[in-house]
C-alpha positions as CSV (number, residue, x, y, z in Angstrom):
1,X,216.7,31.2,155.9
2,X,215.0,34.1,154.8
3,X,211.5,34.6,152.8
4,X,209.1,31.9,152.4
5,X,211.2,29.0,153.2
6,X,212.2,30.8,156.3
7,X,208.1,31.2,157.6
8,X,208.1,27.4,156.4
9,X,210.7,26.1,158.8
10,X,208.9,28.1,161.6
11,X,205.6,26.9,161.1
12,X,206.9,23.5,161.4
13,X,208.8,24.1,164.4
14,X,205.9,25.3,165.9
15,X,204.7,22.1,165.8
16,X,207.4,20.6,168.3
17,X,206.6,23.9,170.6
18,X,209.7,25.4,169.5
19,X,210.0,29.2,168.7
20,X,212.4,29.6,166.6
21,X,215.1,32.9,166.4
22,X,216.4,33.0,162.7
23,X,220.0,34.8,162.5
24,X,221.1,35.7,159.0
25,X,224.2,34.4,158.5
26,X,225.2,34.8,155.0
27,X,224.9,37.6,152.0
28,X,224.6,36.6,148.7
29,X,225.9,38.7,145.6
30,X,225.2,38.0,141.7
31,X,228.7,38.3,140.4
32,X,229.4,38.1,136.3
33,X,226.3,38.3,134.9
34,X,227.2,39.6,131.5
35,X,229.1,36.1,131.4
36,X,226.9,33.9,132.5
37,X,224.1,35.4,130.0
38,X,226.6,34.5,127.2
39,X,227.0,31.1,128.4
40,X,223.0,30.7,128.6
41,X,223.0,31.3,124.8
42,X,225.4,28.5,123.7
43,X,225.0,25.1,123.4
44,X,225.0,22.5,126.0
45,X,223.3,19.1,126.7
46,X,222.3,20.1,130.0
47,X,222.5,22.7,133.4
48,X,223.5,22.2,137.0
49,X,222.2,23.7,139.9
50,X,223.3,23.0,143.6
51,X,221.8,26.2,144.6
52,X,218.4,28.6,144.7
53,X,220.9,31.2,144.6
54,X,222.6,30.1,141.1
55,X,218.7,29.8,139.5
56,X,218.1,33.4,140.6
57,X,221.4,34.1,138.8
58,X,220.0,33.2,136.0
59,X,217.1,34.7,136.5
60,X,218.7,38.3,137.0
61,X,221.2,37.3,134.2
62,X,217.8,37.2,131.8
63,X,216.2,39.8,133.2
64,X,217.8,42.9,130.7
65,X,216.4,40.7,128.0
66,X,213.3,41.5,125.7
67,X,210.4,39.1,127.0
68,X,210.7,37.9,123.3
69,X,214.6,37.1,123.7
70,X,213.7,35.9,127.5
71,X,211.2,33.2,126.1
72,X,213.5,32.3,123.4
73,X,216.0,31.4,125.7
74,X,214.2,29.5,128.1
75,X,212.1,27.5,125.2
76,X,215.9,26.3,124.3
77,X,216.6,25.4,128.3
78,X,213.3,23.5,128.7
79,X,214.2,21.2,125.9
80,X,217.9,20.2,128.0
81,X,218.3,18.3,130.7
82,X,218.0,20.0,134.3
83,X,219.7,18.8,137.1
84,X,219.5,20.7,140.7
85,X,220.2,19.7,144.4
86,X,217.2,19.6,146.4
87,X,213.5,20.2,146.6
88,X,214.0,23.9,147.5
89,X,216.8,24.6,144.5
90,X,213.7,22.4,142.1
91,X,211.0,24.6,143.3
92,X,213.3,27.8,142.5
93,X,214.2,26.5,138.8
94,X,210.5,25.2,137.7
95,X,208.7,28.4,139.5
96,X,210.8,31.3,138.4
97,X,212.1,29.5,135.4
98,X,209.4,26.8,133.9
99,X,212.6,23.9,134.0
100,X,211.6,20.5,134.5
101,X,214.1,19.4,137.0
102,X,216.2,15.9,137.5
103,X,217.6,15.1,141.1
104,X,215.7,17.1,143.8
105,X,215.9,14.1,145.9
106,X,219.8,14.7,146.1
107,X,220.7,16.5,149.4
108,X,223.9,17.4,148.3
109,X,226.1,17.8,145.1
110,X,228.1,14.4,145.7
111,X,224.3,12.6,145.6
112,X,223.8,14.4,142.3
113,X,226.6,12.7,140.4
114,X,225.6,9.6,139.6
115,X,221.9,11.1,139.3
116,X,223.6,12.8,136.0
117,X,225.6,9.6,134.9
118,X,222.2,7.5,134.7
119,X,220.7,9.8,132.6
120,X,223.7,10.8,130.5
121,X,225.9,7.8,130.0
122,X,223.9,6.1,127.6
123,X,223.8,9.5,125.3
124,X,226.2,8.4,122.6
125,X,227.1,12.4,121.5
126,X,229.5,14.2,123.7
127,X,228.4,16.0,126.5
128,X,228.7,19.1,128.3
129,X,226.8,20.7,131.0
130,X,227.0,24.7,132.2
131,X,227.1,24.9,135.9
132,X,226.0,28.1,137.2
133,X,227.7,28.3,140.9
134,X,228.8,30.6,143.8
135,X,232.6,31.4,145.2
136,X,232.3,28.5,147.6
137,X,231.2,25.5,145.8
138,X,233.1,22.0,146.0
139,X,234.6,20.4,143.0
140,X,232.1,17.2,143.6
141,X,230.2,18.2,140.5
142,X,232.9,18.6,138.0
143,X,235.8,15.8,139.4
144,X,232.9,13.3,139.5
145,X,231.5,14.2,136.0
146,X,234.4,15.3,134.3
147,X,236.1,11.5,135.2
148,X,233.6,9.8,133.2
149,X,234.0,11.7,130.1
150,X,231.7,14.9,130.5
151,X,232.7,18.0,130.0
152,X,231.7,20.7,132.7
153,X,231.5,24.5,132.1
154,X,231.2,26.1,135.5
155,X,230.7,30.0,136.0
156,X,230.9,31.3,139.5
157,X,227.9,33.7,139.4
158,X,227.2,34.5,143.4
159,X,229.9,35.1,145.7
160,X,228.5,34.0,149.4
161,X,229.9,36.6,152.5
162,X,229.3,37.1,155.9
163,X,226.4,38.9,156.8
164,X,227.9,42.4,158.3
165,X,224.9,42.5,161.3
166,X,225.9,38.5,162.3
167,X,228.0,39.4,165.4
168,X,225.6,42.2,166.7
169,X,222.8,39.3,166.5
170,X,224.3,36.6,167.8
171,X,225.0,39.0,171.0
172,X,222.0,40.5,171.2
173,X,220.7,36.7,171.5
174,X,222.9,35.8,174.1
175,X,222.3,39.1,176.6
176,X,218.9,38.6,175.6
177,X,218.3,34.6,176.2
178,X,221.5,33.2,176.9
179,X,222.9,30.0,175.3
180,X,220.4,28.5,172.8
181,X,219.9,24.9,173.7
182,X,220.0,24.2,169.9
183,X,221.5,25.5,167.1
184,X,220.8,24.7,163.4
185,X,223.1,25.1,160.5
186,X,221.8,25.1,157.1
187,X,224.9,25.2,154.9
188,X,228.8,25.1,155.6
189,X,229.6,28.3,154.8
190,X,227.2,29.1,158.0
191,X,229.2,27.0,159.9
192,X,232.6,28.7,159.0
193,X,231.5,32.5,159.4
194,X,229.1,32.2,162.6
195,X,231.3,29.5,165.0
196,X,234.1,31.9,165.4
197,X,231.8,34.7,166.4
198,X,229.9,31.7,168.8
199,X,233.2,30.9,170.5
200,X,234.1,34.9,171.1
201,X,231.0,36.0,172.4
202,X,231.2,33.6,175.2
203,X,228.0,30.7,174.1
204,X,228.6,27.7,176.0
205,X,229.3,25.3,173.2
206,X,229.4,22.4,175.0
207,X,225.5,22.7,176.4
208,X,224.7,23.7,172.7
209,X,222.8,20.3,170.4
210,X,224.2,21.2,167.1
211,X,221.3,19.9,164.2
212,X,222.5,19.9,160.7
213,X,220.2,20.6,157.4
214,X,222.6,17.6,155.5
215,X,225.5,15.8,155.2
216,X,227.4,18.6,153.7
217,X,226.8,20.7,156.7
218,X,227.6,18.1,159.2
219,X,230.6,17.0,157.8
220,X,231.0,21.2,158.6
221,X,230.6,20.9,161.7
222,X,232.7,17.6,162.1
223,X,235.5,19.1,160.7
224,X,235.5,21.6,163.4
225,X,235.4,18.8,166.0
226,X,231.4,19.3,166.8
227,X,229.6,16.1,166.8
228,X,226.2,17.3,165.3
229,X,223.3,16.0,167.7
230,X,221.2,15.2,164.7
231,X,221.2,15.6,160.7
232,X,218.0,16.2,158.6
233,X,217.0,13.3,156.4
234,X,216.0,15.5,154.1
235,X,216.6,19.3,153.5
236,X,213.1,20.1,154.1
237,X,211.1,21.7,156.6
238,X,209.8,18.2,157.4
239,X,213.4,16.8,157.7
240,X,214.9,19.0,160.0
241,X,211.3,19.0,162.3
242,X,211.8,15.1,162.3
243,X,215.5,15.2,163.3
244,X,214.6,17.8,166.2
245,X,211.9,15.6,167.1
246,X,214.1,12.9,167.6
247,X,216.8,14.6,169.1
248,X,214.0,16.3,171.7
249,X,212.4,12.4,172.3
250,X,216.2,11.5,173.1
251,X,216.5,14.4,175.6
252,X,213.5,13.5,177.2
């Protein structure tokens, strides 16, 4: 969490009487720009994001534009179809953007799917959609699209890493408070580069409630044999204050 979405989930933790110690855990890097700007100027019926991270892509990618060739552009986009995971990846695409978006209710790519299918089935022309993704992404997008006839472009334009400071931080929050009694992941990768680091530093895993953002993440954590405590209905500040709150009302 970081920025304005990060002071969102701590207000509303707040709320629970929770204080809250955010740990970055990932880096982001904008990877193949000069690519991805020649695939905004083609054709397509529609664009994908599962991301915030792929919108700001694009928004870097048009950035070396004129303002004239920048509103060009994005006149074209606003008359396609855009499809995104999430209220947070929505609120990205229609701020910095001006996209209408399809989908935001979808907490994760495989919810998307058939999101796209309603609305592009009955299209009679052939269809293809450009999906602007990072390094990591799943294939749910393109095996679940591409099966039912369309076509998907994808350009890997973010490569996620592991934040360099994420050991010294997760150490300094151990000496400092010990083992948290709860630990939220927001995304898989999270749960791949941080556990490791967990297990070495010397948390007690076993007193730890795991809470995921989604279904994504907790399959993430499942796959690692950790039963998450609880899973956000929604990835939302709301959600993940609900699924505390009911994990906290079970404790009690």
């Amino acid at each position: 969490m970081q920025g304005e979405s990060g002071r969102s989930y701590k207000f509303c933790l707040k709320t629970l009487g929770i204080h809250p110690v955010i740990i970055p855990v990932l880096l982001f890097q904008f990877a193949n720009l000069e690519e991805l700007r020649a695939c905004l100027k083609r054709e397509y019926s529609g664009i994908v994001f599962t991301s915030q991270r792929a919108v700001e892509a694009v928004t870097c990618a048009m950035s070396v534009l004129t303002d004239e060739e920048r509103e060009e552009l994005l006149s074209k986009w606003r008359s396609k179809l855009t499809f995104v995971v999430g209220e947070a990846t929505a609120l990205t695409a229609e701020t910095s953007l001006g996209l209408d978006t399809i989908g935001k209710e979808s907490g994760n790519a495989g919810d998307l799917v058939p999101v796209i299918l309603r609305q592009l089935i009955p299209c009679k022309e052939s269809k293809t959609l450009l999906f602007p993704c990072g390094n990591l992404r799943k294939d749910s997008i393109s095996s679940g699209l591409e099966s039912k006839g369309i076509q998907v472009e994808e350009i890997v334009c973010y490569h996620t890493i592991c934040h360099p400071d994420l050991q010294k931080n997760i150490e300094k929050l151990y000496f400092e408070k010990g083992t948290p009694d709860i630990f939220v992941y927001f995304s898989p990768s999270g749960v791949k580069f941080s556990l490791p680091i967990i297990k070495d530093v010397g948390l007690k895993i076993d007193s730890i409630k795991f809470v995921a953002i989604g279904p994504s993440t907790k399959e993430a954590l499942l796959q690692v044999g950790l039963v998450p405590s609880a899973t956000a209905a929604k990835p939302t500040p709301e959600g993940l204050t609900q699924a505390i709150q009911s994990l906290l009302m079970v404790k009690l």
